[in-house]
C-alpha positions as CSV (number, residue, x, y, z in Angstrom):
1,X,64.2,29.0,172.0
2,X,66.1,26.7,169.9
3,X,66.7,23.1,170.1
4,X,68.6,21.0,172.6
5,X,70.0,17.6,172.7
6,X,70.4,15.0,175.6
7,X,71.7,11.5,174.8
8,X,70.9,8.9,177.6
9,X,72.9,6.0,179.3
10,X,70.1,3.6,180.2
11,X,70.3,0.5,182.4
12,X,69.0,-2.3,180.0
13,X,68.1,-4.4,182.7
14,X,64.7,-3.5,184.8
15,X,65.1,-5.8,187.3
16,X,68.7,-4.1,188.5
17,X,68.6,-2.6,191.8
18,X,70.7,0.5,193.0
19,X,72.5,0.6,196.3
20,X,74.8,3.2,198.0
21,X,77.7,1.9,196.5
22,X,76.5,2.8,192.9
23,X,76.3,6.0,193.8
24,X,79.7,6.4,194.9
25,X,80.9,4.8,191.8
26,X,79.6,6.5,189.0
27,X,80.3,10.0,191.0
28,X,84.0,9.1,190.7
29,X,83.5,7.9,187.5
30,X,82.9,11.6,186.3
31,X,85.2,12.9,188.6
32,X,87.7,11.0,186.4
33,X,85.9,12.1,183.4
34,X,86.2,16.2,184.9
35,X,82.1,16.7,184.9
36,X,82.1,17.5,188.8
37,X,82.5,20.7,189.3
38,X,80.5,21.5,192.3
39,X,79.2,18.6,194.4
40,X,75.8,17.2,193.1
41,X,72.0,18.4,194.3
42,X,70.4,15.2,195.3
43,X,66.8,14.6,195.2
44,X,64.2,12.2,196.1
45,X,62.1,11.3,193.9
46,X,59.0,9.7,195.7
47,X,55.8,11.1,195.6
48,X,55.9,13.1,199.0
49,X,60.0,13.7,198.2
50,X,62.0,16.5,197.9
51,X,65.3,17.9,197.9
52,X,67.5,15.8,200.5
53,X,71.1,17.0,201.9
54,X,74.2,14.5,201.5
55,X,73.6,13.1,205.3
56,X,70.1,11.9,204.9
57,X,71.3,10.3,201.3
58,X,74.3,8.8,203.7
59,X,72.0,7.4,206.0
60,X,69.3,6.2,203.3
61,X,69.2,5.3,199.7
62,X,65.4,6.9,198.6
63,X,63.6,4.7,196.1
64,X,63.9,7.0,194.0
65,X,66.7,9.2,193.7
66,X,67.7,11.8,191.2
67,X,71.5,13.6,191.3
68,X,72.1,16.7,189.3
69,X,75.5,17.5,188.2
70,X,75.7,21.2,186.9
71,X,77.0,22.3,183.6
72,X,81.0,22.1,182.6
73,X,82.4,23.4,179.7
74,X,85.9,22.6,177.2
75,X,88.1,19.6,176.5
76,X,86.0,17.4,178.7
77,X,83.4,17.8,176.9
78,X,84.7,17.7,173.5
79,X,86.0,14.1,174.8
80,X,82.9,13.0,175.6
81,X,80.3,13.8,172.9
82,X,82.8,14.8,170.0
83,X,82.7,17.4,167.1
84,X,79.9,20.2,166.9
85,X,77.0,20.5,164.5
86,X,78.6,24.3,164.0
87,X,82.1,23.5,163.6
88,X,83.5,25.2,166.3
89,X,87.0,24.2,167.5
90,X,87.3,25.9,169.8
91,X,87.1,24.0,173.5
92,X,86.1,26.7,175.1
93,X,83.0,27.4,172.9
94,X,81.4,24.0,173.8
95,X,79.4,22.8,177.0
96,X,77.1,20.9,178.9
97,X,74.2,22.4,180.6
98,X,74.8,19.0,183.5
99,X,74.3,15.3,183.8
100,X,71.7,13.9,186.0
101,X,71.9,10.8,187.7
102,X,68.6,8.5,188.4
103,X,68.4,5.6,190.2
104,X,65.2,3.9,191.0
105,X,62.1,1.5,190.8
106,X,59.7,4.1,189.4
107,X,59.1,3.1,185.3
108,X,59.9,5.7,183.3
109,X,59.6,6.4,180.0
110,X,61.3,8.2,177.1
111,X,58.6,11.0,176.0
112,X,59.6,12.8,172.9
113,X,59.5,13.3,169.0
114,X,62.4,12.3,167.6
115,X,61.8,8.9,169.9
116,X,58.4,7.8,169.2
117,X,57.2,5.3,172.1
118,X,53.6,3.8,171.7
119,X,52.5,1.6,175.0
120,X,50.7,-0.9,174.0
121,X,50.4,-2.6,176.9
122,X,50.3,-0.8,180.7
123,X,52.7,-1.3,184.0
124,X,50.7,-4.0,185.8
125,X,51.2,-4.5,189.2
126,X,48.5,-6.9,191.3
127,X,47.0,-7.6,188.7
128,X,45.7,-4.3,188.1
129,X,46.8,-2.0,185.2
130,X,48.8,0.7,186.5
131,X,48.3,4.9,185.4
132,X,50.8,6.2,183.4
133,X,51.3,10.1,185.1
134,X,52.3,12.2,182.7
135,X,53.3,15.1,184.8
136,X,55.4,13.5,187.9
137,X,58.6,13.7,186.6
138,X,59.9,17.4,186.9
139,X,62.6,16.3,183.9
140,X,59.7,15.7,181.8
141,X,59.7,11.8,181.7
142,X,56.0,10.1,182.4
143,X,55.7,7.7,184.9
144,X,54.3,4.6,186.4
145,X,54.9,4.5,190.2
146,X,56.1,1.1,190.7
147,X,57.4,-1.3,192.9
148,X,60.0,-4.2,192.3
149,X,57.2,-6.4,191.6
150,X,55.5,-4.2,188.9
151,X,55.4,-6.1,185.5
152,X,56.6,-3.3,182.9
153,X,54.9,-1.8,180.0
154,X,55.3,-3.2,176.4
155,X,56.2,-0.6,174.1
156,X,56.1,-0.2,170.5
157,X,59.0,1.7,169.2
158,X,60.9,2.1,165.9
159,X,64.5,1.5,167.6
160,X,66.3,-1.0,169.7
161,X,65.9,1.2,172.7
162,X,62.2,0.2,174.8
163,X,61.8,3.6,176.1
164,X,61.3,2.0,179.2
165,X,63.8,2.5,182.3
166,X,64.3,3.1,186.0
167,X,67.9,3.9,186.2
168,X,69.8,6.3,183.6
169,X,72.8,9.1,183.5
170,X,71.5,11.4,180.9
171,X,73.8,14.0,179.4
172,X,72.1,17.3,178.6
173,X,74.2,19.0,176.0
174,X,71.6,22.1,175.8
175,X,71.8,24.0,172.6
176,X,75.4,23.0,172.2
177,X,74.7,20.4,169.6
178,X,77.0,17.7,168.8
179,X,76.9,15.5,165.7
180,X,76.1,12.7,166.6
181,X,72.7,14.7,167.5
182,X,71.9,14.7,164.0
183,X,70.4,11.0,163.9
184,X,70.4,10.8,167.5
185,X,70.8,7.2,167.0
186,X,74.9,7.1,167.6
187,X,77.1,6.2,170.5
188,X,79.2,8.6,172.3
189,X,82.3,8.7,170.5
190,X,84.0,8.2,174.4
191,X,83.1,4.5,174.2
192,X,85.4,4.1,177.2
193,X,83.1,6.5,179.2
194,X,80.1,4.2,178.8
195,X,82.7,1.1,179.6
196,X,83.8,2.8,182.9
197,X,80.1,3.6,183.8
198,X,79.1,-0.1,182.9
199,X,82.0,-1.0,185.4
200,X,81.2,1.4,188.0
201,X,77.1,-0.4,187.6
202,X,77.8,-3.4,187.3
203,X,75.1,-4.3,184.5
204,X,74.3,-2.9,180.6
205,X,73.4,0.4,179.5
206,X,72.3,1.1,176.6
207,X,72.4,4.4,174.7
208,X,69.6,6.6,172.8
209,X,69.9,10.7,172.1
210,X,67.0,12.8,171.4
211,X,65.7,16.3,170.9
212,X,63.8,18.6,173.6
């Protein structure tokens, strides 16, 4: 099958809190940045959630809430992750398989390979250590179900990245590899992208690529 790259935008802080308006504000933000191409499938992300339609996201911010972007190709996204691992120079020949938006309370954490992330100590919440699910997440990242109050994990990783988060835009470049994939350790060359996300937010991200 091939590998595949995604390089994540995470909030830094885990005591941020989404709202409505953060939605709106990162969706224009890649409208600007041409990765809207068809309006986004929102989902909630609780444990008895589902797919929701644009009204009943109108009416209610979920807890949990997860929006896909589908996949764009050409200058766009040459712009925003840079050169390819195979040379091509072609726009045309490079794409995205989509970004997805999360924005949430759930802990997440960053599950793969090229990322180690060791917990060494659990979510706690009332005093009581909390399960890490493994399985929850349907994009593959393990869980604690959490509240605001839930203390987070401690982690033991070998970047500057906890592997930790609630809230993230996650690019998925699919088997279109860029080069900074290679280390997965590098910014996106679009700095201003990240900037104008960060603005749109309100608060830090911090970036960290990996393999699938």
């Amino acid at each position: 099958m091939g590998v595949e790259y995604k390089h994540g935008l995470f909030v830094a802080d885990l005591a941020w809190r989404p709202t409505a308006a953060h939605v709106a504000r990162v969706h224009d933000v890649l409208a600007r940045w041409q990765f809207v191409a068809a309006p986004p499938a929102p989902y909630d992300l609780s444990e008895d959630g589902g797919p929701i339609d644009a009204a009943a996201l109108a009416a209610e911010l979920p807890a949990n809430l997860r929006l896909t972007y589908g996949g764009v190709a050409g200058a766009p996204v040459v712009a925003l992750v840079g050169p390819s691992q195979y040379g091509y120079t072609d726009p045309a020949m490079r794409y995205l398989d989509g970004i997805s938006v999360t924005l949430g309370v759930d802990l997440r954490l960053l599950s793969c390979e090229t990322y180690p992330v060791e917990v060494e100590v659990p979510a706690i919440d009332a005093d009581a250590f909390l399960e890490l699910d493994e399985y929850a997440d349907a994009a593959g990242h393990p869980l604690y179900r959490a509240t605001w109050a839930t203390s987070p994990p401690m982690t033991r990783v070998r970047g500057r990245f906890t592997g930790v988060w609630r809230s993230a835009v996650i690019i998925d470049c699919g088997k279109d590899l860029p080069t900074l994939a290679e280390g997965c350790d590098a910014p996106l060359p679009a700095t201003a992208f990240r900037a104008d996300l960060e603005a749109a937010l309100g608060t830090a991200l911090i970036e960290q690529g990996w393999i699938d």
